[in-house]
C-alpha positions as protocol buffer text, in pm:
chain_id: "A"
residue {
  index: 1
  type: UNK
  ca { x: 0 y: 0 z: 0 }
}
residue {
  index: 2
  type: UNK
  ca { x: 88 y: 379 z: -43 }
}
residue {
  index: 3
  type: UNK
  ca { x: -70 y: 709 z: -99 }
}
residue {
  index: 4
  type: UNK
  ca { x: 139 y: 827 z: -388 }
}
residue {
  index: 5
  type: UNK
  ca { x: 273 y: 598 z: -682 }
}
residue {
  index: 6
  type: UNK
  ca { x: 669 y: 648 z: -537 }
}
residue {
  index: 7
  type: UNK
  ca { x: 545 y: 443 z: -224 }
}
residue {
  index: 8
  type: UNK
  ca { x: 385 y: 197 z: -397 }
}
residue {
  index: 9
  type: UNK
  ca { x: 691 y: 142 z: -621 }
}
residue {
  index: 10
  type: UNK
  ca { x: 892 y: 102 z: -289 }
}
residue {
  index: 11
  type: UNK
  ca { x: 683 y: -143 z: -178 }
}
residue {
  index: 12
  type: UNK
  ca { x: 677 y: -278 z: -557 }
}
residue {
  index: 13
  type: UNK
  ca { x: 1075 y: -337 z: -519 }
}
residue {
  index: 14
  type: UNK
  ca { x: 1042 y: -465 z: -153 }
}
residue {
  index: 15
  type: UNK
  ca { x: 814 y: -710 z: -282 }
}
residue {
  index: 16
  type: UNK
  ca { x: 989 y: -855 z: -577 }
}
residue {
  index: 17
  type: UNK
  ca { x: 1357 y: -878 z: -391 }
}
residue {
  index: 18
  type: UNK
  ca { x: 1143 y: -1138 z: -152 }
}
residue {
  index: 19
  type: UNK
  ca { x: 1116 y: -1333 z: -495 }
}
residue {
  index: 20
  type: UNK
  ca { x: 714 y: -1350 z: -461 }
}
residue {
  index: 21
  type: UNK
  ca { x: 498 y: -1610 z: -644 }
}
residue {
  index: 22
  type: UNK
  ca { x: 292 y: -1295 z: -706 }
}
residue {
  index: 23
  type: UNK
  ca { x: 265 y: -1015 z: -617 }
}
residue {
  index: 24
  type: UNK
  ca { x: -65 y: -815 z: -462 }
}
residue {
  index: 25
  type: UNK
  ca { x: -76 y: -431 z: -570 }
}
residue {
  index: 26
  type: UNK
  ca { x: -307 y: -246 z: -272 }
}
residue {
  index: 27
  type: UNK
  ca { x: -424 y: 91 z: -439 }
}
residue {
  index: 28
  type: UNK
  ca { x: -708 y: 181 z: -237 }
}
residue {
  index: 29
  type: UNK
  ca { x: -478 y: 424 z: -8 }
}
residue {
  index: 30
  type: UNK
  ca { x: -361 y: 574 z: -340 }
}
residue {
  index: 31
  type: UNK
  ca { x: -434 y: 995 z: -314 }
}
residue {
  index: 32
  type: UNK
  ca { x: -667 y: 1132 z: -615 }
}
residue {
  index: 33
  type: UNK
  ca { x: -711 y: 788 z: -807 }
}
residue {
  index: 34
  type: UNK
  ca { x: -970 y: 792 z: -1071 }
}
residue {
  index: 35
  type: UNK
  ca { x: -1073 y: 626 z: -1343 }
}
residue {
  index: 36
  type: UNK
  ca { x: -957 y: 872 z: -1533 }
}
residue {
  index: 37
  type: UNK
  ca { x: -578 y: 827 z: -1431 }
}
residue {
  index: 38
  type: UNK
  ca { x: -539 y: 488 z: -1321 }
}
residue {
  index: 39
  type: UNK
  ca { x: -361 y: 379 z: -1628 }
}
residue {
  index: 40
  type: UNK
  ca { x: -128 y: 694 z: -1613 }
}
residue {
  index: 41
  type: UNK
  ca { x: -40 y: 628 z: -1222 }
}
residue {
  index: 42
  type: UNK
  ca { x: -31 y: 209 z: -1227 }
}
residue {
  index: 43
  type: UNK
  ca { x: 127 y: 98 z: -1567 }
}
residue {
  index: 44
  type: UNK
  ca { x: 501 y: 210 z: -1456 }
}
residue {
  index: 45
  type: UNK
  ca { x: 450 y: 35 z: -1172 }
}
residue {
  index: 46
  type: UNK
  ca { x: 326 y: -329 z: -1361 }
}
residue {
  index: 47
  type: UNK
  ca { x: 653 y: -295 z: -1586 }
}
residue {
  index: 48
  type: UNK
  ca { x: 835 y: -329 z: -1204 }
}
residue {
  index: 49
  type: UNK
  ca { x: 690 y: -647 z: -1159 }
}
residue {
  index: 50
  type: UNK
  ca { x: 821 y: -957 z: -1348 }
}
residue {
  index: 51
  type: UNK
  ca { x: 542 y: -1196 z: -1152 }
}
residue {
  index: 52
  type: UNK
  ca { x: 159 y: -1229 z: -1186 }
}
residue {
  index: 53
  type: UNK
  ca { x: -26 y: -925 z: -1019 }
}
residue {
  index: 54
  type: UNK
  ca { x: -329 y: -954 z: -815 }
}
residue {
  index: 55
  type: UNK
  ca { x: -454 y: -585 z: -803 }
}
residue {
  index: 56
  type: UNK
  ca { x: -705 y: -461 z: -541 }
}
residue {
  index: 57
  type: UNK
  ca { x: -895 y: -182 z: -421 }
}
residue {
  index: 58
  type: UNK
  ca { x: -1021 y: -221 z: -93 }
}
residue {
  index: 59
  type: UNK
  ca { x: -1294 y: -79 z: 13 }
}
residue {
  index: 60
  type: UNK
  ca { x: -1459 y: 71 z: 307 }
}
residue {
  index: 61
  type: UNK
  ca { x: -1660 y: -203 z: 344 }
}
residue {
  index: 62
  type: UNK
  ca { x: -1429 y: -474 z: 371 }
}
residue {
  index: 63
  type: UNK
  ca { x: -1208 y: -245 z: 610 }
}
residue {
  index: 64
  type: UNK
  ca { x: -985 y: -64 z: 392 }
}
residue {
  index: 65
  type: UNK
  ca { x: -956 y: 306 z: 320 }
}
residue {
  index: 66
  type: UNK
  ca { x: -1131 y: 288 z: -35 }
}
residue {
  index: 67
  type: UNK
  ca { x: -1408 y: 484 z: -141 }
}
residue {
  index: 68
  type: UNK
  ca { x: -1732 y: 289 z: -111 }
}
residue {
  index: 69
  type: UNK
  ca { x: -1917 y: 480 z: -376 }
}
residue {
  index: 70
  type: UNK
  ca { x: -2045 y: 156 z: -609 }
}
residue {
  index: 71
  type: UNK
  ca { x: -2028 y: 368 z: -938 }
}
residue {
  index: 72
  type: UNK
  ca { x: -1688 y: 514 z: -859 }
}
residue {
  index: 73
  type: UNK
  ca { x: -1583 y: 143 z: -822 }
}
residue {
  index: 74
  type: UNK
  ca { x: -1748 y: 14 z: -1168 }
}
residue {
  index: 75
  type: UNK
  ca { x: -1569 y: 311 z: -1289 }
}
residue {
  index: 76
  type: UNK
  ca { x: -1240 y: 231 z: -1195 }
}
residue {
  index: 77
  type: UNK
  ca { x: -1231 y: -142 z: -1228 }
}
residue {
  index: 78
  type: UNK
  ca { x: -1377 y: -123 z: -1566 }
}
residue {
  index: 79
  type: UNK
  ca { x: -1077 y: 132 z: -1674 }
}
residue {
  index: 80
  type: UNK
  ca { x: -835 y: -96 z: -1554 }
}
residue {
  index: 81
  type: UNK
  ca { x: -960 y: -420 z: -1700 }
}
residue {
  index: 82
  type: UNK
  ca { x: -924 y: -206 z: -2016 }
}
residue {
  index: 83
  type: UNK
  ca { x: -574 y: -135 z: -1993 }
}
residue {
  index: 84
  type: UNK
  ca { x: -512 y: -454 z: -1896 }
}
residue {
  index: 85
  type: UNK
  ca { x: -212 y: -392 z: -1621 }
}
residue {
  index: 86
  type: UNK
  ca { x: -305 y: -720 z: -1373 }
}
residue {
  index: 87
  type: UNK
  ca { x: -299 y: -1074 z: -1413 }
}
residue {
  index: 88
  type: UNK
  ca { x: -573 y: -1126 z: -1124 }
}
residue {
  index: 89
  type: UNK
  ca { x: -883 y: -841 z: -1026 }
}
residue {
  index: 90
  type: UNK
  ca { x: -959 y: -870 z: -673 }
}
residue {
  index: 91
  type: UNK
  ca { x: -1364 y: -799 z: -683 }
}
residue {
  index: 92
  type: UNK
  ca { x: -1561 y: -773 z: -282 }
}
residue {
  index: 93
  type: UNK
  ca { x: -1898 y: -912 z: -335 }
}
residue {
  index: 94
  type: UNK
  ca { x: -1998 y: -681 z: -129 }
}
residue {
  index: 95
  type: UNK
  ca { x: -2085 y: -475 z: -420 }
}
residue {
  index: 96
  type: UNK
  ca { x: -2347 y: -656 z: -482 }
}
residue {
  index: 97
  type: UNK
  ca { x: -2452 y: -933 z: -749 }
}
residue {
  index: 98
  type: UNK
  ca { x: -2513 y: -634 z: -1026 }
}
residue {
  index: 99
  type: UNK
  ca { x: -2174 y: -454 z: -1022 }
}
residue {
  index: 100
  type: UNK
  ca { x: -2028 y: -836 z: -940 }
}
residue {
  index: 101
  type: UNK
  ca { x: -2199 y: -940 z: -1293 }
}
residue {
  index: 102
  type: UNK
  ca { x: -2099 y: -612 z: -1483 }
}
residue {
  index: 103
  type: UNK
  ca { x: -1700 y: -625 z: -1364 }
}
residue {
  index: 104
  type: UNK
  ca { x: -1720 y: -1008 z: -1465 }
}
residue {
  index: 105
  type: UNK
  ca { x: -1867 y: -957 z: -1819 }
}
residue {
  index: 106
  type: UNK
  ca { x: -1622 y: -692 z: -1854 }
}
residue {
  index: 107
  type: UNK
  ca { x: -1313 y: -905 z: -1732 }
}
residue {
  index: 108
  type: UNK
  ca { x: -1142 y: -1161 z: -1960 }
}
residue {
  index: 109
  type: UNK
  ca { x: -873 y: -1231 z: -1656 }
}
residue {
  index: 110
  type: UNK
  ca { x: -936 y: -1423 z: -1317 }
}
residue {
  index: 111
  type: UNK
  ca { x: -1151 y: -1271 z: -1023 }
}
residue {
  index: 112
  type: UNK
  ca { x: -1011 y: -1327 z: -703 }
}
residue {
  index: 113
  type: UNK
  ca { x: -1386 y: -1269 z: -515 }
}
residue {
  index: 114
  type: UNK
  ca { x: -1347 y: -1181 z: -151 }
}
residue {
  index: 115
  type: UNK
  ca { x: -1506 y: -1097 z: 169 }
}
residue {
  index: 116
  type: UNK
  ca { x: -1389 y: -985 z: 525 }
}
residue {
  index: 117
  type: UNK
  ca { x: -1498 y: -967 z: 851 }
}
residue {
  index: 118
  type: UNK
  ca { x: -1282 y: -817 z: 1073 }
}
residue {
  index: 119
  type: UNK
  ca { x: -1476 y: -878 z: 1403 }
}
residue {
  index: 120
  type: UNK
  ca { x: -1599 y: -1182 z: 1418 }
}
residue {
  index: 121
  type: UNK
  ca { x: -1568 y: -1558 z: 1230 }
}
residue {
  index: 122
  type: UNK
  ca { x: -1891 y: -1651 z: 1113 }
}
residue {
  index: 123
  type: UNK
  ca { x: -2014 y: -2011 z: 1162 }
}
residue {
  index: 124
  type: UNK
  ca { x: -1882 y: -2270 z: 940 }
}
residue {
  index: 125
  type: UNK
  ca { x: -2214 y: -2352 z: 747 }
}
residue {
  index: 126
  type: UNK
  ca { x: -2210 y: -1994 z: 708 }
}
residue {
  index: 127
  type: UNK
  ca { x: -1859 y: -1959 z: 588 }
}
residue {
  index: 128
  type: UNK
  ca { x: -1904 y: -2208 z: 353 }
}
residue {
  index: 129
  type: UNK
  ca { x: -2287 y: -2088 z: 224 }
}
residue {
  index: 130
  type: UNK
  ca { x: -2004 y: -1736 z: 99 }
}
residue {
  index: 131
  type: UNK
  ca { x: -1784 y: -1902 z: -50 }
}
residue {
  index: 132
  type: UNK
  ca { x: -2077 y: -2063 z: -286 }
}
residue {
  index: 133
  type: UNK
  ca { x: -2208 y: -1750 z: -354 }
}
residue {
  index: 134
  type: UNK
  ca { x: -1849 y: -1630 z: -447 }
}
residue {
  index: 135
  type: UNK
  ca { x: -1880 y: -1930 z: -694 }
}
residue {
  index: 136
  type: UNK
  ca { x: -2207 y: -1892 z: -823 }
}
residue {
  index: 137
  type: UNK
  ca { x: -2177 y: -1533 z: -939 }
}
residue {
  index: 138
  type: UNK
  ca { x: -1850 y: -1641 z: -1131 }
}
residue {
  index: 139
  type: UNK
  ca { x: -1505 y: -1638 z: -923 }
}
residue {
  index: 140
  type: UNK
  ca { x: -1243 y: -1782 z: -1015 }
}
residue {
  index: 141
  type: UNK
  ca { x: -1105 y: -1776 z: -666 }
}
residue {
  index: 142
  type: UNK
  ca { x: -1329 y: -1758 z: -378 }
}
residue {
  index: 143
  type: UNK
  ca { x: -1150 y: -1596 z: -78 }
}
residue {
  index: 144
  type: UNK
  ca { x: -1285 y: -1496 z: 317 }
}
residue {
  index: 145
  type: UNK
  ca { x: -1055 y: -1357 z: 544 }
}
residue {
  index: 146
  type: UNK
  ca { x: -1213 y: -1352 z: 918 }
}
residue {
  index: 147
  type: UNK
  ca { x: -1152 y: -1235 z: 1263 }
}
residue {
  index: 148
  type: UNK
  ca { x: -1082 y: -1568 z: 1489 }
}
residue {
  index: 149
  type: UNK
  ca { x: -1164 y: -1447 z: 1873 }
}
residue {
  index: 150
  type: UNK
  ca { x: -1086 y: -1815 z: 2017 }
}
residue {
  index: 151
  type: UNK
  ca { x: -970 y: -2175 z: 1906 }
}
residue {
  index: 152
  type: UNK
  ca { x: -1300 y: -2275 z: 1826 }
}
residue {
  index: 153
  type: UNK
  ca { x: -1287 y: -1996 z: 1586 }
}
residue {
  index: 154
  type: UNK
  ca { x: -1027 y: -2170 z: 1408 }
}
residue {
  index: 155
  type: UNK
  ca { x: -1175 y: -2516 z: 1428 }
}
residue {
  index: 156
  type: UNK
  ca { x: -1480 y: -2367 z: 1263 }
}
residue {
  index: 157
  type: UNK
  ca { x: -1232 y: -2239 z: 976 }
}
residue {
  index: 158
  type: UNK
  ca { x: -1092 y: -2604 z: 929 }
}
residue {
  index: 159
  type: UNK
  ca { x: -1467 y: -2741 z: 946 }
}
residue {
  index: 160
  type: UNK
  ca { x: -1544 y: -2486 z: 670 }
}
residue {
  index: 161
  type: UNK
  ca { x: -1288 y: -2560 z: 456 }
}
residue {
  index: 162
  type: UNK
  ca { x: -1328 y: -2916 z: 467 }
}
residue {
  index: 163
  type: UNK
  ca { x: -1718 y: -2898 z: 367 }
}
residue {
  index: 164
  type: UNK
  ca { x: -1623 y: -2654 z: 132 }
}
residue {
  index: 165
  type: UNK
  ca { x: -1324 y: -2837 z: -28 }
}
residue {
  index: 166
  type: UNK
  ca { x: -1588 y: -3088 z: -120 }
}
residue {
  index: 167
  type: UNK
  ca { x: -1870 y: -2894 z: -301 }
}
residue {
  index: 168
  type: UNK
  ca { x: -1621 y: -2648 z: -435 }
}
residue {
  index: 169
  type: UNK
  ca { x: -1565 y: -2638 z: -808 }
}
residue {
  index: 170
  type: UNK
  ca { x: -1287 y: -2308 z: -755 }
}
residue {
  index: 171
  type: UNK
  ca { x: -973 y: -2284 z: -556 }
}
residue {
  index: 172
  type: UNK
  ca { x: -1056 y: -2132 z: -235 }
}
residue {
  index: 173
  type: UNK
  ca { x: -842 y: -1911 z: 7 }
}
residue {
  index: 174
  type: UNK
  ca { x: -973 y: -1931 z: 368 }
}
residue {
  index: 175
  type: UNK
  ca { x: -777 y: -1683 z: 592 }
}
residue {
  index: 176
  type: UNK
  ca { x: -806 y: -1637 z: 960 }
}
residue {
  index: 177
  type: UNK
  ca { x: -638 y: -1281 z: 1069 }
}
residue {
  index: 178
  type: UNK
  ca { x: -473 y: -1164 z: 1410 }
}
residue {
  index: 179
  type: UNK
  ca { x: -201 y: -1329 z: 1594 }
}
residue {
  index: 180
  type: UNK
  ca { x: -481 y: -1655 z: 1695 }
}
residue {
  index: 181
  type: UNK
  ca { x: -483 y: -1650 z: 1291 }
}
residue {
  index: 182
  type: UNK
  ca { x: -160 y: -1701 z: 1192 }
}
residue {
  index: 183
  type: UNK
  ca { x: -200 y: -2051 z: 1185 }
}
residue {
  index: 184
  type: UNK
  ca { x: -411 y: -2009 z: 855 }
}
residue {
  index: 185
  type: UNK
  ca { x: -140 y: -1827 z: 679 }
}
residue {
  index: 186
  type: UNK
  ca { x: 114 y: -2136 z: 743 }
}
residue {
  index: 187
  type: UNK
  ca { x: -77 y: -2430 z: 698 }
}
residue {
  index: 188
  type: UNK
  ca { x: -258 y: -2376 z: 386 }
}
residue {
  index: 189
  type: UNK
  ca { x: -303 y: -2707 z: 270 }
}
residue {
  index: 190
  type: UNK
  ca { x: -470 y: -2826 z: 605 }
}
residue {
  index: 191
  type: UNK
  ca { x: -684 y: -2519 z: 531 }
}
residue {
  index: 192
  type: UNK
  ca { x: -726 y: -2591 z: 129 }
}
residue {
  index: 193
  type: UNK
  ca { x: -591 y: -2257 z: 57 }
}
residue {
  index: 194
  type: UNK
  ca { x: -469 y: -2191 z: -287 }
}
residue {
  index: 195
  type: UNK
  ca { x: -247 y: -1940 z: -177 }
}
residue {
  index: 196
  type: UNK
  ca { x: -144 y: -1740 z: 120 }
}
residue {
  index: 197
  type: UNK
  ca { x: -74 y: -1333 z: 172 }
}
residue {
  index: 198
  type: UNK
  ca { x: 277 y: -1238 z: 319 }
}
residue {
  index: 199
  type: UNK
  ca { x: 413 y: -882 z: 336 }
}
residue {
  index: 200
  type: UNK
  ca { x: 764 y: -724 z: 217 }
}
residue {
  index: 201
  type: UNK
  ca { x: 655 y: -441 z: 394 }
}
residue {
  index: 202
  type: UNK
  ca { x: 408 y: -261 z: 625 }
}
residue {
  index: 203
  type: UNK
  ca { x: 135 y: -514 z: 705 }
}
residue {
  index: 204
  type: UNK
  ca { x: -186 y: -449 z: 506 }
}
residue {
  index: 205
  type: UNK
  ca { x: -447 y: -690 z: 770 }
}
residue {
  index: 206
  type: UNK
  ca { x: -394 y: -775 z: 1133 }
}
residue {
  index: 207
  type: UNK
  ca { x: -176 y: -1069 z: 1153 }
}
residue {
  index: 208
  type: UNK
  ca { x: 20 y: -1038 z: 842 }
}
residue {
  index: 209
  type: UNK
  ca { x: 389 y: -1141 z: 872 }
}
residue {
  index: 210
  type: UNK
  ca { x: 662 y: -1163 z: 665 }
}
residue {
  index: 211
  type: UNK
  ca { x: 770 y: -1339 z: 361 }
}
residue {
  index: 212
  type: UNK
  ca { x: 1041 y: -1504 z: 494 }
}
residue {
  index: 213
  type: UNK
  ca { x: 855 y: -1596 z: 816 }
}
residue {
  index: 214
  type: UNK
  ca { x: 591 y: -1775 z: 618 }
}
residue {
  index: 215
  type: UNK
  ca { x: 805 y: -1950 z: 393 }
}
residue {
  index: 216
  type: UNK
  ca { x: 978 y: -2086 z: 670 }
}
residue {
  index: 217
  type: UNK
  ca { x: 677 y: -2189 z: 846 }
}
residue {
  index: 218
  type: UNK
  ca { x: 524 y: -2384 z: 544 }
}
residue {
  index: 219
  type: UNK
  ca { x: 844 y: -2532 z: 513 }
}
residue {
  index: 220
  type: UNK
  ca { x: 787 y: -2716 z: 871 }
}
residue {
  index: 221
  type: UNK
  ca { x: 443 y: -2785 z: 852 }
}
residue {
  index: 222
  type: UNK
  ca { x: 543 y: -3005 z: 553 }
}
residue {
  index: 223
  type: UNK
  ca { x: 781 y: -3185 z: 732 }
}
């Protein structure tokens, strides 16, 4: 993340000396992004980065400091999908099924759909009812990220992803944040996680930790 494109290319750098499977582009703290400019302020910063990028904007809603204006959203994500500078589009269903449908007709790459909750963790029937919605309305990816408060928190994670690994027809990410969470980040395949988030910099959601931390930690949980 960054407010101004000369952060974001720090972070850019940071990220791709870690030697990243890919790299995630936060823009949502960006200052005076539009539409309008988004190809002018991002494409430098995609010619920095040799790996796949996931690019998000994250919104209000799903606790970031994006706008949560709906048509400013369309607006944006439909400008970038036309210049074409991400692999992956990170899309929160909480925009609702129309703008959902209307970014996905528009977008020829993958959608990484996601939802937070940074409070609570929902119960595992529930978890798993999201991530077939994420499905349904055409993710490529379906990913939650939730607040454990306790352990059964996190059984109820492992519950969900084992009823969802099941009925599932998309790779899933199932992420548990805070400190109690950081076992979700390690052990993705007990989790049926596609992929996990690490930072090269700043964390961007509670619980984050580093890349080298988490590569080291997979590495022992595989034995």
């Amino acid at each position: 993340m960054g407010n101004n494109t000369d952060a974001l290319q720090n972070n850019a750098r940071l990220a791709i000396a870690s030697q990243p499977d890919l790299v995630e582009l936060r823009i949502d703290g960006l200052n005076d992004l539009s539409d309008k400019n988004a190809t002018t302020l991002l494409s430098p910063l995609r010619e920095l980065i040799p790996c796949p990028l996931l690019l998000t904007y994250r919104t209000e809603r799903d606790g970031g400091p994006g706008s949560p204006d709906i048509d400013f959203y369309l607006a944006l994500y439909h400008a970038l999908i036309k210049a074409r500078i991400m692999d992956l589009l990170d899309v929160e269903i909480s925009v609702g099924a129309e703008a959902f449908a209307s970014i996905r007709q528009a977008c020829p790459l993958p959608i990484v759909a996601s939802w937070h909750s940074f409070t609570e963790t929902p119960s595992a029937d529930q978890m798993v009812t999201r991530l077939l919605y994420m499905q349904s309305l055409g993710a490529d990816i379906a990913k939650i990220a939730v607040m454990p408060n306790c352990e059964s928190d996190i059984s109820a994670l492992l519950e969900a992803a084992r009823l969802a690994e099941k009925e599932m027809q998309i790779p899933m990410i199932l992420i548990g944040m805070g400190t109690l969470g950081q076992v979700t980040r390690t052990s993705c395949a007990q989790f049926h996680s596609c992929l996990t988030f690490a930072t090269a910099g700043a964390a961007s959601a509670p619980g984050q930790m580093d890349v080298e931390t988490v590569r080291k930690a997979i590495q022992i949980t595989k034995g």
